[in-house]
Each structure stands twice: as C-alpha cells, then as structure tokens.
Backbone as CSV, one residue per row, in Angstrom:
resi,resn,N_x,N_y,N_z,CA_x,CA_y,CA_z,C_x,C_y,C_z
1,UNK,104.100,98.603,148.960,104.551,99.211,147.707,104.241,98.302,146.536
2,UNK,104.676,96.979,146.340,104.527,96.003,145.727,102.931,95.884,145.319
3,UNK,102.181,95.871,146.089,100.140,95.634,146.509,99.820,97.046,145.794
4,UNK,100.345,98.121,145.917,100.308,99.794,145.224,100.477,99.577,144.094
5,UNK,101.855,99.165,143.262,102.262,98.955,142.120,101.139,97.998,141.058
6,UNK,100.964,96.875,141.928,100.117,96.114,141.455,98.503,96.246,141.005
7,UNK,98.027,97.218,141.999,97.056,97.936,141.355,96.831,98.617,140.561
8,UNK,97.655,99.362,140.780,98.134,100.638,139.852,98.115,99.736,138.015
9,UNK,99.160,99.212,138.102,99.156,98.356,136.781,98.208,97.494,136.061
10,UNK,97.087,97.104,136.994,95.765,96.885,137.000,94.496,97.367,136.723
11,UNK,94.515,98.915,137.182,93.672,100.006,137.046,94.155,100.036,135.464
12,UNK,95.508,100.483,135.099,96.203,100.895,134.123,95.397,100.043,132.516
13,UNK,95.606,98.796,133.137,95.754,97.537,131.895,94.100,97.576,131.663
14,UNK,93.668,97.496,132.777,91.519,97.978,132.366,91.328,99.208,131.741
15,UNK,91.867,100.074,131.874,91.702,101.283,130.955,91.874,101.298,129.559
16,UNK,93.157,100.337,129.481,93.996,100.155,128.211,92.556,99.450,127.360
17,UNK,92.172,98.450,128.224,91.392,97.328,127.721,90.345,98.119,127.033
18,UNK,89.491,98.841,128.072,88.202,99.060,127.653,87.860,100.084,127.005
19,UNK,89.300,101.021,126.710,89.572,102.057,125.627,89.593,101.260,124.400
20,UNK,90.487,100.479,123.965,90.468,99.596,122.987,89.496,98.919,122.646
21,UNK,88.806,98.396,123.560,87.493,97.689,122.694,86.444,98.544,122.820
22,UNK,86.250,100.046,123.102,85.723,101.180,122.440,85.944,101.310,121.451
23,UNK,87.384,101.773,121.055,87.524,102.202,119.918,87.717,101.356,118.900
24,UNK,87.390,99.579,118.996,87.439,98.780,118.258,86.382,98.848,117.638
25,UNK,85.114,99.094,118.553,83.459,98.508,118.265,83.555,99.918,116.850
26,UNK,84.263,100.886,116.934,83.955,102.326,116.456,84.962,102.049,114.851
27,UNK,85.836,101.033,115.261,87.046,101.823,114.132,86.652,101.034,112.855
28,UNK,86.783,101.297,111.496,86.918,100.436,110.274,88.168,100.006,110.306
29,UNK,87.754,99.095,109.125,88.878,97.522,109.064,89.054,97.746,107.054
30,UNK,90.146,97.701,107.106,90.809,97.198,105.559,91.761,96.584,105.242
31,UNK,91.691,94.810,104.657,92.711,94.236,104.574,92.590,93.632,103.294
32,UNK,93.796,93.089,102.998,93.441,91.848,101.713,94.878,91.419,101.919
33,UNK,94.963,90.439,100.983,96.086,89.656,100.560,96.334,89.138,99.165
34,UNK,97.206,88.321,98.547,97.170,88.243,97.036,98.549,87.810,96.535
35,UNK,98.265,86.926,95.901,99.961,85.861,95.642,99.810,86.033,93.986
36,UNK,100.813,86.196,93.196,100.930,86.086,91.771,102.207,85.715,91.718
37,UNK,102.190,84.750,90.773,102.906,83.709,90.246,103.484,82.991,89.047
38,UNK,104.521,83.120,88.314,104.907,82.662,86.801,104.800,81.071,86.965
39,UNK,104.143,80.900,86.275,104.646,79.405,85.559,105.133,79.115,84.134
40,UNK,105.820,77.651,83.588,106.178,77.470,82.780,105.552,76.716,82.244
41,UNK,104.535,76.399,81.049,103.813,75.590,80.692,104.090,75.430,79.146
42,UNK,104.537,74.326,78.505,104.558,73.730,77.443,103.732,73.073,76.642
43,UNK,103.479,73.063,75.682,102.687,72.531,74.542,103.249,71.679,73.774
44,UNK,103.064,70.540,73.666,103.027,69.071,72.653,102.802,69.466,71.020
45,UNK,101.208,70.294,71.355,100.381,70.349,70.253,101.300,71.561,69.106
46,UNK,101.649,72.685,70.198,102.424,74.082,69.225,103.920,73.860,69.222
47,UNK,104.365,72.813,69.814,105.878,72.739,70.138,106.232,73.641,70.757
48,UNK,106.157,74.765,71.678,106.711,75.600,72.105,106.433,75.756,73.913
49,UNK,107.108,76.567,74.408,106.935,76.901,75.968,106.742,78.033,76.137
50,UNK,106.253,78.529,77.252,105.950,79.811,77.660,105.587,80.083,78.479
51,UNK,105.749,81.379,79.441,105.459,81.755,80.555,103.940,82.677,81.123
52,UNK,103.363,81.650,81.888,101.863,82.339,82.065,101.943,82.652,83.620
53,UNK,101.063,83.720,83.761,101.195,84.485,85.054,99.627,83.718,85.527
54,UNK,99.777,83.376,86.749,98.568,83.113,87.903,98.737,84.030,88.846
55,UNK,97.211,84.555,89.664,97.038,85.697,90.597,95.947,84.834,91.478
56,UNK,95.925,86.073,92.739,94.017,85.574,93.424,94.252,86.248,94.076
57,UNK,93.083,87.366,95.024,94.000,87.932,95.900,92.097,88.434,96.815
58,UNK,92.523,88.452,98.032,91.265,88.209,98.808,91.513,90.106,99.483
59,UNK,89.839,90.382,99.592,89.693,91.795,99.992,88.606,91.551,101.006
60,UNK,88.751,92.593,102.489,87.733,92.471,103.368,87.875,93.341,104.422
61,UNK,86.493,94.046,104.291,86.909,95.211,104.614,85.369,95.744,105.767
62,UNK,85.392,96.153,107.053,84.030,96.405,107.721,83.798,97.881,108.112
63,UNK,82.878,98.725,107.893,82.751,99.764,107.841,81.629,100.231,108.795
64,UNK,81.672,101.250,109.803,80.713,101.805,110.442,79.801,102.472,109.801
65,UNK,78.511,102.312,109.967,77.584,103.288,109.488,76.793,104.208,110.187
66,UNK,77.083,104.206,111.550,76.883,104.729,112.511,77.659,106.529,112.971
67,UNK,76.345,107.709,112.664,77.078,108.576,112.698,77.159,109.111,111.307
68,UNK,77.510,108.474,110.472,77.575,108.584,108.505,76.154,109.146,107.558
69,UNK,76.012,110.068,107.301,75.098,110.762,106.611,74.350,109.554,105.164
70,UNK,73.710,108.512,105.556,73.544,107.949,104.928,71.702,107.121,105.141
71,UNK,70.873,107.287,104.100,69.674,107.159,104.410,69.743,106.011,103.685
72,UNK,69.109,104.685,104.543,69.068,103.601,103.599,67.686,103.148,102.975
73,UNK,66.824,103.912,103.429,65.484,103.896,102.532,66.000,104.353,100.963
74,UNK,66.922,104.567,101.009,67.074,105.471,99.694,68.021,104.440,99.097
75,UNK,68.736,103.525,99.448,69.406,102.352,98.417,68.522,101.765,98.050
76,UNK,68.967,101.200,96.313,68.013,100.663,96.083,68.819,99.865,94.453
77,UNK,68.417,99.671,93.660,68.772,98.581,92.470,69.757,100.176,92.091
78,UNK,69.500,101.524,91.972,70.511,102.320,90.892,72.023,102.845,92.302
79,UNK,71.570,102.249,93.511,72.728,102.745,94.112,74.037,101.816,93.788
80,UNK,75.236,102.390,94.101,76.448,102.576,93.265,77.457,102.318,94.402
81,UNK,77.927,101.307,93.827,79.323,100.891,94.894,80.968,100.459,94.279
82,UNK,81.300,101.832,94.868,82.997,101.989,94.009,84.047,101.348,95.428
83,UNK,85.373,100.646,95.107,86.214,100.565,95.415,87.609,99.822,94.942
84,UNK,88.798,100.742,95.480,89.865,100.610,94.919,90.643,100.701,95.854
85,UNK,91.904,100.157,95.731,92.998,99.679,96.182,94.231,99.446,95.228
86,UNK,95.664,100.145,95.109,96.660,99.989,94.694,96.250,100.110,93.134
87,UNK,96.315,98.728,92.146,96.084,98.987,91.022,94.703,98.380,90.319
88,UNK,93.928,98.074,91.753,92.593,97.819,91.301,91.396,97.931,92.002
89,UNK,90.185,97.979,90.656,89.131,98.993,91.141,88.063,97.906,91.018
90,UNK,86.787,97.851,91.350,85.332,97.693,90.597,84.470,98.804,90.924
91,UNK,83.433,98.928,90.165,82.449,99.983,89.946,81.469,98.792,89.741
92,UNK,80.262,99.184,90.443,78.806,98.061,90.687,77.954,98.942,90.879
93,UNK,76.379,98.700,90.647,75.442,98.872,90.578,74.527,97.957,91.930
94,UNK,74.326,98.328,92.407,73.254,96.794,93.217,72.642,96.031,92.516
95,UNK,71.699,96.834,91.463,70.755,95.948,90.610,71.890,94.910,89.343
96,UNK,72.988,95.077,89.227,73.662,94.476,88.811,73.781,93.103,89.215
97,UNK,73.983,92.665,90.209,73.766,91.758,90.759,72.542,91.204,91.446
98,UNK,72.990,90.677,92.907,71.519,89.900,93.231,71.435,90.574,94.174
99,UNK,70.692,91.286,94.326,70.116,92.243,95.291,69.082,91.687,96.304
100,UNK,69.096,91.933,97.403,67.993,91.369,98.191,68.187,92.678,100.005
101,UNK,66.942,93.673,99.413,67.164,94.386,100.484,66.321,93.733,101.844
102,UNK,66.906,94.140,102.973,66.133,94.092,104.268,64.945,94.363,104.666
103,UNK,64.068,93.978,104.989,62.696,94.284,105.402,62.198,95.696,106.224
104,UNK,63.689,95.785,107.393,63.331,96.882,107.949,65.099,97.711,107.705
105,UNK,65.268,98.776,108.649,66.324,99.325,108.604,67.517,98.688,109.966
106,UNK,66.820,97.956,110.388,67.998,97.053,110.983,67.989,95.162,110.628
107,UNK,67.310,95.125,109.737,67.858,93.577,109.115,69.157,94.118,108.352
108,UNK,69.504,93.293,107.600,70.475,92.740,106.796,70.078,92.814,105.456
109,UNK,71.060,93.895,104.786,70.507,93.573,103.075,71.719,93.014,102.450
110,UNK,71.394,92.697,101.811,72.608,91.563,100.672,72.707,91.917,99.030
111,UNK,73.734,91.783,98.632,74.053,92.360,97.336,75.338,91.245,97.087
112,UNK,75.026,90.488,96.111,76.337,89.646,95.707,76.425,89.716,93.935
113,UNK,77.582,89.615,93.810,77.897,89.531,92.232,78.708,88.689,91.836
114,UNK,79.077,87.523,90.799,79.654,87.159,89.760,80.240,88.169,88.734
115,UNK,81.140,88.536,88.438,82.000,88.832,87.168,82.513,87.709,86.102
116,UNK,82.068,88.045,85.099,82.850,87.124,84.212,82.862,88.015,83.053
117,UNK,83.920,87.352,81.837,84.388,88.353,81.176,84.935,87.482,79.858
118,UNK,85.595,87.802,78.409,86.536,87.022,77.765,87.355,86.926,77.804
119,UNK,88.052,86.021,77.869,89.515,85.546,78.510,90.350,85.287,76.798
120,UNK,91.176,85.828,76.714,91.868,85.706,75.504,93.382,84.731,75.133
121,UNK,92.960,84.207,76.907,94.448,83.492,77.030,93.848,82.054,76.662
122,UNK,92.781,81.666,77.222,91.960,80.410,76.895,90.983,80.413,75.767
123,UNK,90.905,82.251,74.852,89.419,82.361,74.271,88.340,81.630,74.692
124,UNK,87.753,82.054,75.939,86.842,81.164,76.444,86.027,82.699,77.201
125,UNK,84.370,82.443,76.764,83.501,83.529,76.825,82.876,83.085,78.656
126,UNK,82.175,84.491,78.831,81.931,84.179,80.582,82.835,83.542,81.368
127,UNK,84.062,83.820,81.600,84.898,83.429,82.385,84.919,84.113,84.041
128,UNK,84.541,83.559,84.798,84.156,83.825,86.362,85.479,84.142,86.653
129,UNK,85.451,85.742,86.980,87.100,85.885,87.706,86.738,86.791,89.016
130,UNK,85.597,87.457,89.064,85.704,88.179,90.657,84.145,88.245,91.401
131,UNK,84.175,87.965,92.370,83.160,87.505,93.432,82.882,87.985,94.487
132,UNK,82.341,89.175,94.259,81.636,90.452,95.570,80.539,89.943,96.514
133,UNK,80.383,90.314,97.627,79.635,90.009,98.410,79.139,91.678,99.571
134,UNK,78.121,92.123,99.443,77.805,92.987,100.585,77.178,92.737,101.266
135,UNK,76.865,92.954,102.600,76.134,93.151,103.250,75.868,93.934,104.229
136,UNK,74.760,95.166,104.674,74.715,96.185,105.442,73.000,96.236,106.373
137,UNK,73.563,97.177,107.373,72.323,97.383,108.299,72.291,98.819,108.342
138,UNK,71.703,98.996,109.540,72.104,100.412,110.064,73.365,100.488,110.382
139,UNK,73.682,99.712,111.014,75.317,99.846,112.210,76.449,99.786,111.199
140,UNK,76.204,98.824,110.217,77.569,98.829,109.608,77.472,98.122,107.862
141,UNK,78.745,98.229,107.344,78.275,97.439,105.724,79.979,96.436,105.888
142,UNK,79.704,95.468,105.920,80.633,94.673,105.392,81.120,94.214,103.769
143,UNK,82.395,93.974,103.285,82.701,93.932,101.939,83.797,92.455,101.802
144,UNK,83.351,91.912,100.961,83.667,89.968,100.717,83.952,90.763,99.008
145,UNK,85.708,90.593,98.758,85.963,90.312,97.551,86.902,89.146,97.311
146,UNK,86.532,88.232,96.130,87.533,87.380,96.040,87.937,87.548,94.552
147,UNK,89.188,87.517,93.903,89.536,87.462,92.483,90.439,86.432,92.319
148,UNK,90.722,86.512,90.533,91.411,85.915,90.284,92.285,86.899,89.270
149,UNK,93.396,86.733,88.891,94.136,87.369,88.249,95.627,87.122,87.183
150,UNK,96.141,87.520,86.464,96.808,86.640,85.631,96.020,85.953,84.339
151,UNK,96.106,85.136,84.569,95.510,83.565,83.486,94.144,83.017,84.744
152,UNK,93.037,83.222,84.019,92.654,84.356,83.080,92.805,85.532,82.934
153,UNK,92.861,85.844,81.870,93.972,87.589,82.022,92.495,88.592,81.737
154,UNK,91.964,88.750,83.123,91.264,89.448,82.890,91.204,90.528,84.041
155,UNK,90.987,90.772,85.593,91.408,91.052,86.687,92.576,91.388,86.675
156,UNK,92.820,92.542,87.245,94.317,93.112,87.727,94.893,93.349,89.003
157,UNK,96.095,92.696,89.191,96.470,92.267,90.407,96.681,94.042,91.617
158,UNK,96.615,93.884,92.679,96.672,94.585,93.676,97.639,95.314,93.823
159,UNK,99.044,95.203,93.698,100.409,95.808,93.851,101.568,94.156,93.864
160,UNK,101.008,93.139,93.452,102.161,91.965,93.318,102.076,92.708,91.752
161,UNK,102.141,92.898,91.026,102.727,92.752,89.893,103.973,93.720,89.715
162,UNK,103.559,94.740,90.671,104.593,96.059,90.576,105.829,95.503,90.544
163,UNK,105.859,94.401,91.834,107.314,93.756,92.017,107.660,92.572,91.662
164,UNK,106.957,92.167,90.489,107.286,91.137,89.348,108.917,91.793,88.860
165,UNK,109.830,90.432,88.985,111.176,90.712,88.606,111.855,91.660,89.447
166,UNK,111.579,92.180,90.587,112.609,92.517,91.264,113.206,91.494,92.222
167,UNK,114.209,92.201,92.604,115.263,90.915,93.740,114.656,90.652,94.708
168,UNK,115.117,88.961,94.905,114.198,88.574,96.107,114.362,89.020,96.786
169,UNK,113.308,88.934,98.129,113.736,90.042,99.382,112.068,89.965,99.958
170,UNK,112.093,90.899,100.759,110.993,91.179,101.491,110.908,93.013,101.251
171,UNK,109.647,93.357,101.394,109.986,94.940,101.197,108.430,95.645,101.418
172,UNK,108.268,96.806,101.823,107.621,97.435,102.520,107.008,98.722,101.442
173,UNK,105.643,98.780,101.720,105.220,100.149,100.528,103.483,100.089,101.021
174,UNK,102.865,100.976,100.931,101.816,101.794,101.272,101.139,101.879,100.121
175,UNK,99.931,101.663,100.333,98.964,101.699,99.114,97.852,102.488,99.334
176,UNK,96.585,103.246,98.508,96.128,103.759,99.300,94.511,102.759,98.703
177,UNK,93.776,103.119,99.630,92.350,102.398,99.938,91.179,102.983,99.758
178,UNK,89.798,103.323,99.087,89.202,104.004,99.088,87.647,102.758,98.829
179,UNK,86.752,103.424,99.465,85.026,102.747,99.134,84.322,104.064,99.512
180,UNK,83.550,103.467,98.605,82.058,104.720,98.616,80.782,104.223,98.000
181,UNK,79.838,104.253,99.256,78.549,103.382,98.753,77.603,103.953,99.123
182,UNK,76.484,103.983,98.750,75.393,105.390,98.831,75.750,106.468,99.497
183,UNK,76.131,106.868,98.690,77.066,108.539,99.092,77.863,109.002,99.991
184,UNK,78.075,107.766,100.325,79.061,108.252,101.611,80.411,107.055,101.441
185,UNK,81.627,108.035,101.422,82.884,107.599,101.445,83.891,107.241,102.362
186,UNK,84.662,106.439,102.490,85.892,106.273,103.335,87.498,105.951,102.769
187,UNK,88.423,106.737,102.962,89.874,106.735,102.499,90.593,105.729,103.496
188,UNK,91.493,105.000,102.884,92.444,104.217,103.745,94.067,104.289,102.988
189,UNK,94.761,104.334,104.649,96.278,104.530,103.985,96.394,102.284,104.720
190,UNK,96.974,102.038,103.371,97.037,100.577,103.766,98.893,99.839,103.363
191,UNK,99.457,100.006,104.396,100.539,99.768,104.920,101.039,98.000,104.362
192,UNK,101.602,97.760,103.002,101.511,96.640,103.048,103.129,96.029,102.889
193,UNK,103.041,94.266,103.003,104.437,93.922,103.286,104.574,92.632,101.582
194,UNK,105.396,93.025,100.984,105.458,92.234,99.518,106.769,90.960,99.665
195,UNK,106.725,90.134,99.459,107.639,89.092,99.423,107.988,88.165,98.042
196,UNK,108.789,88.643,97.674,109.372,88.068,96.255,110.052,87.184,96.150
197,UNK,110.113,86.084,95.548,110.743,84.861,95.867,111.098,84.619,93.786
198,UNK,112.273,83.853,93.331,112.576,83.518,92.305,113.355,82.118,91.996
199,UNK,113.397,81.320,91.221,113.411,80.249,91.092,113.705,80.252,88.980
200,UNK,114.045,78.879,89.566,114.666,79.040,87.708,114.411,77.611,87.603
201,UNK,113.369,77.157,86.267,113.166,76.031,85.826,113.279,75.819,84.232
202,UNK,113.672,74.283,83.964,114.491,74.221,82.729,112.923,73.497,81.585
203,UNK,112.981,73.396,80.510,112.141,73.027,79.436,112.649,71.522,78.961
204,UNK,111.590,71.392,78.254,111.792,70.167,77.823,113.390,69.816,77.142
205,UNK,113.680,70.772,76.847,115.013,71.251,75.485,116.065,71.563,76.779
206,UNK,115.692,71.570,78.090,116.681,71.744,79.183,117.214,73.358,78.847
207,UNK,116.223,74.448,78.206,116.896,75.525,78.530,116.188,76.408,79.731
208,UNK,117.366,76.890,80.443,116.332,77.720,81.532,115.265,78.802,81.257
209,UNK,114.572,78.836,82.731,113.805,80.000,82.359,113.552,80.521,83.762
210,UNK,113.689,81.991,84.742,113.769,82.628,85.637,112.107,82.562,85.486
211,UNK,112.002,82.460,87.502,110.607,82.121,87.412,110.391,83.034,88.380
212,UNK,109.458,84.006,88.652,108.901,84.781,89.826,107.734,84.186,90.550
213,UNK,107.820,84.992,91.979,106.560,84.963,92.354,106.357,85.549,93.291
214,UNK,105.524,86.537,93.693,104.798,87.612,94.797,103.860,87.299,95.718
215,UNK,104.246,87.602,96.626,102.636,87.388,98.145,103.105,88.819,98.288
216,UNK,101.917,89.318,98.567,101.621,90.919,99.423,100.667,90.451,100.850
217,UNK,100.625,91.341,101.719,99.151,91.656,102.324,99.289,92.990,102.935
218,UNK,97.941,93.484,103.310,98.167,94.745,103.947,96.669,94.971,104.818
219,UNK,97.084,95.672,105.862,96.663,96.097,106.794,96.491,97.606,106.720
220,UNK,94.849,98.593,106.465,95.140,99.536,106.559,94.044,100.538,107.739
221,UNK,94.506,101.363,107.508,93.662,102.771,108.699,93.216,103.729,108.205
222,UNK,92.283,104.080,108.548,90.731,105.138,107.839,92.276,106.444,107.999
223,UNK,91.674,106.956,106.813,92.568,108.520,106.764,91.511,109.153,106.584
224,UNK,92.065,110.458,106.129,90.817,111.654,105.145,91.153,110.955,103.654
225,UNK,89.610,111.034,103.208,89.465,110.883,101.953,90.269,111.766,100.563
226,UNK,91.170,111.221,100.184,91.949,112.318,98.956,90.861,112.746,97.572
C-alpha cells in the first residue's frame, strides 16, 4: 500500500512538473517594483527647508511571440511601442532610439533608449530619467525599464504615490498592465503589494516635519486586453 501510494504521488508530482514547465515555456511575465520617498532638505543659501520627493522603480516584462499575428520583416525605424502600468505610460518609436535590427528572423534585434527631459526642480536641461531596453526574435520580445521619479520631477511614479500619506501599514490593490508592439497587444491584471512606512524629522529650527515613504511591487497575469 505504502510502495502504491508512493508511486502514485510520484506519477502525480511529474505531471504537476512537466505541466508547469509547459505552461511556463508558453506563459508571459509582468513585474516591476518602485520605492518613493520624502526627504527633508535645507538650504544655507535661501534659509529655508523643504520637502522633496525621490522615486525609481524597475519594469520587466517577457512576452511570447509565438502563435501572435506578427510579421517582423515589417518592424522597422516607424514601428511603435506603447506601454502602461497603473499611473504610467511611454510611447516610442524604434527609430527613436538605437535601433539595431537582426540579420535574420531568428537573431536578436535590439532597440534601447535614453529619456531625458527639463527638470524644473534643479532647472537643469537633458536630464536622464528613463532607460528602455528591447529585445526580440521570433519566439519572444523581452522589455528592460528603469526610471527615476520624484526629483527630478519629471517621470511619474507607478501607484507609490497614490499612497503617499496614508497610514502605515501594508495593503493590497491591482493595477492593470498593458504593451503593444508591432500590432500586436497584451493586457495584464497585476496584483500588487504597497508598504508605507512614516517617520518624523526635525529642522535646523528643531521644528518637525512627517516624513513618508512607499515600496510597491507586483506580479501580474496575461488577461483579455480592455
């Protein structure tokens, strides 16, 4: 009975296995993460203090292309790559950046970009705040975003800002996920977990000042496209 059972649970756990890393090789991936943060920073020069917000928040995301109505002879410098998440988007061009297509339809083509922008918190021109990376074959397109957010106040944070100033705690909320790159789209419901933490620091003049700060991340799963 014991030698029965034991197989049995064996047969069971290989099935489990090799269902799963089926439907692994098959499934898309959408994650990121992203911390925003108050600080208190004082000036000598203006006499005064004040509160500046810091962000950064990392996106990465792998997509099947396998099966997907998508001809890649046909990307090229005017094809168009949208995606968004919670309360932020980019819209790109390939030829926008540095483009470097593949030789055949199963190399590797590459598309990376620099953003920079004016920053009005530093007035300081070309300020580097977000840093795309693609790369695709036949089989699949991978997506490398990194930002920054806050100070420089140019980039907008993911869903930490929503819960700027609420009570500390831990807390739970759903965002939704979307990319679409030579004509073909994918929706994600992305399940994320926010952690708010607060703190109170005093000024030169010893008066207080309530200080926030947010980590999110989220984990999400291909839906239908809304």
């Amino acid at each position: 009975m014991k030698k029965y059972t034991l197989s049995l649970l064996l047969l069971i756990s290989v099935a489990l296995l090799t269902s799963a890393t089926a439907f692994g090789a098959r499934a898309n991936s959408f994650k990121y993460n992203e911390s925003y943060k108050q600080k208190l920073l004082c000036s000598s020069y203006y006499g005064y203090c004040d509160i500046f917000h810091y962000g950064k928040f990392k996106i990465s995301v792998k997509l099947s292309l396998e099966g997907k109505d998508i001809d890649l002879s046909q990307i090229n410098r005017d094809t168009e790559f949208y995606m968004e998440v919670g309360n932020f988007y980019v819209d790109l061009f390939l030829g926008d950046g540095l483009y470097k297509p593949g030789k055949t339809s199963k190399a590797t083509s590459k598309a990376t970009f620099v953003l920079t922008d004016y920053d009005w918190v530093t007035d300081k021109d070309n300020v580097q705040y977000m840093w795309v990376k693609l790369s695709w074959n036949s089989k699949k397109l991978s997506v490398s975003i990194k930002g920054l957010t806050g100070t420089p106040d140019i980039g907008y944070p993911i869903i930490a800002s929503d819960y700027l100033y609420e009570d500390k705690g831990t807390y739970g909320d759903s965002i939704y996920g979307y990319v679409s790159f030579g004509g073909t789209d994918w929706g994600f419901d992305v399940p994320s977990t926010i952690k708010v933490k607060q703190s109170t620091k005093k000024d030169r003049d010893k008066y207080p000042w309530d200080l926030w700060s947010v980590s999110a991340k989220g984990k999400g799963y291909e839906v239908p496209v809304e």
